[in-house]
MARMI-681806 format. One record per residue (C-alpha): x, y negated, z negated. Coordinates in Angstrom, 3 decimals. Example, Ala and Ser with C-alpha at 12.3 -4.5 7.8 and 13.67 -1.06 7.14 Angstrom:
<node><u>12.300</u><v>4.500</v><w>-7.800</w></node>
<node><u>13.670</u><v>1.060</v><w>-7.140</w></node>
REM end
This chain:
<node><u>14.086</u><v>19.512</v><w>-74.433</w></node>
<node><u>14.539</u><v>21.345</v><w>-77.843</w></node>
<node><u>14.732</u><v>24.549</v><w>-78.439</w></node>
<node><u>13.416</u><v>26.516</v><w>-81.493</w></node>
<node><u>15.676</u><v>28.482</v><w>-83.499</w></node>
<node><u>14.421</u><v>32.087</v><w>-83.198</w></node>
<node><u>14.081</u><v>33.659</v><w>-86.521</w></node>
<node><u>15.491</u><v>36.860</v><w>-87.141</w></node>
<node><u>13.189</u><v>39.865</v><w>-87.262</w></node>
<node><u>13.709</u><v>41.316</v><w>-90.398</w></node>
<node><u>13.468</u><v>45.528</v><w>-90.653</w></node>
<node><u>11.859</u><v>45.432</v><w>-93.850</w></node>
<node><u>8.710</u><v>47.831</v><w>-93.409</w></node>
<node><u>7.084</u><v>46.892</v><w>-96.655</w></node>
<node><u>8.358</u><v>49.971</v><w>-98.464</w></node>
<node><u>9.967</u><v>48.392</v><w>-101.538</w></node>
<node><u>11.528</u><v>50.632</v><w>-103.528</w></node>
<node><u>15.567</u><v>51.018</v><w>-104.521</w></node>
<node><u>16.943</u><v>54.766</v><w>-104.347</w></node>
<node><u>18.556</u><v>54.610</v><w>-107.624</w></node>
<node><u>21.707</u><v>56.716</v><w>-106.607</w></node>
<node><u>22.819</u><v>54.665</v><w>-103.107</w></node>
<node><u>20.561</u><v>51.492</v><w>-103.912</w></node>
<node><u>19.481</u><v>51.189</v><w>-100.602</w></node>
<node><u>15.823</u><v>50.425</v><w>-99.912</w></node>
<node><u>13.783</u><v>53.731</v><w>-98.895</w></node>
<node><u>12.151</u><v>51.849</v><w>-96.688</w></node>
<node><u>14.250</u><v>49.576</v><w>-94.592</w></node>
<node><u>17.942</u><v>50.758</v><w>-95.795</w></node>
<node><u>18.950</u><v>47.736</v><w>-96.971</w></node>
<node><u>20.384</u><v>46.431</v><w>-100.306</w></node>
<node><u>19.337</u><v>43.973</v><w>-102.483</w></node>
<node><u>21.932</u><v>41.631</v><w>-101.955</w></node>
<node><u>21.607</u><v>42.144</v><w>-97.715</w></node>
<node><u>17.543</u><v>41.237</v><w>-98.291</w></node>
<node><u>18.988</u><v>38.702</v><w>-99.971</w></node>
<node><u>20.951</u><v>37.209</v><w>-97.625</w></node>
<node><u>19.203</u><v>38.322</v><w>-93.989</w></node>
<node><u>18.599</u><v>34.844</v><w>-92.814</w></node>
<node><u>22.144</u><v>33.716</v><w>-93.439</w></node>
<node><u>23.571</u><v>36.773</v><w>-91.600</w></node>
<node><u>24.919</u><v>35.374</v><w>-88.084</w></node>
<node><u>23.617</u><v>37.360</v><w>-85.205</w></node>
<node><u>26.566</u><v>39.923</v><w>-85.035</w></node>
<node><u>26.611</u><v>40.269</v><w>-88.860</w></node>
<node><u>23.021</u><v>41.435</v><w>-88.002</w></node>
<node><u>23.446</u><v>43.790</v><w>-85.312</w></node>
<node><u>26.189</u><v>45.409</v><w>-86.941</w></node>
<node><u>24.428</u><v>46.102</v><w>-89.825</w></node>
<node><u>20.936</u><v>47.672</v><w>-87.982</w></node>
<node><u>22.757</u><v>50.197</v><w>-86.894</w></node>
<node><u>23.844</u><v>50.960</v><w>-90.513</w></node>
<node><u>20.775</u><v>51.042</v><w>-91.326</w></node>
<node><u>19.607</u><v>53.468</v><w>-88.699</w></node>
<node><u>22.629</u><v>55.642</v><w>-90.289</w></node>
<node><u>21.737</u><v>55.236</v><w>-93.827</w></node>
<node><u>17.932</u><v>55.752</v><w>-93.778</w></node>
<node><u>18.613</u><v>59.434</v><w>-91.849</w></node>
<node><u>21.022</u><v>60.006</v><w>-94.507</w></node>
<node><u>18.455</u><v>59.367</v><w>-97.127</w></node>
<node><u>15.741</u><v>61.491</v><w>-95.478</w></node>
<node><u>18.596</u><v>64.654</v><w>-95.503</w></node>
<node><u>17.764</u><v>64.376</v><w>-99.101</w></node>
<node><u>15.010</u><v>66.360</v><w>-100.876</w></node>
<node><u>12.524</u><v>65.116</v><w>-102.973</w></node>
<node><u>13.675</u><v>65.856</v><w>-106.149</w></node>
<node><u>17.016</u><v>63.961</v><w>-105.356</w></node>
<node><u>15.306</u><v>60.597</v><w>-104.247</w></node>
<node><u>13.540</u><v>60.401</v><w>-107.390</w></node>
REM end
């Protein structure tokens, strides 16, 4: 019997829009090149970089406003 190749869950949060002074995604964290390449990201590659993400999105709410304009 087969298996089917899970498909990674991806953390975007439809929230689409590039701080313009880190260029990570205000909603998810990401960049646009690691949107980019999600799918090809093995399993670890993933991992590791959710928990970036968890890092750099509390980062970006320490900001006010006016900065993440």
């Amino acid at each position: 019997m087969r298996r089917k190749a899970r498909r990674a869950q991806s953390p975007c949060i439809d929230v689409c829009r590039l701080d313009a002074k880190t260029g990570w995604c205000l909603g998810c964290g990401r960049t646009a090149a690691e949107v980019g390449d999600w799918l090809k990201l093995t399993p670890f590659r993933r991992s590791r970089l959710e928990r970036e993400l968890a890092r750099r999105l509390a980062k970006l709410g320490q900001r006010t406003p006016l900065e993440s304009e």
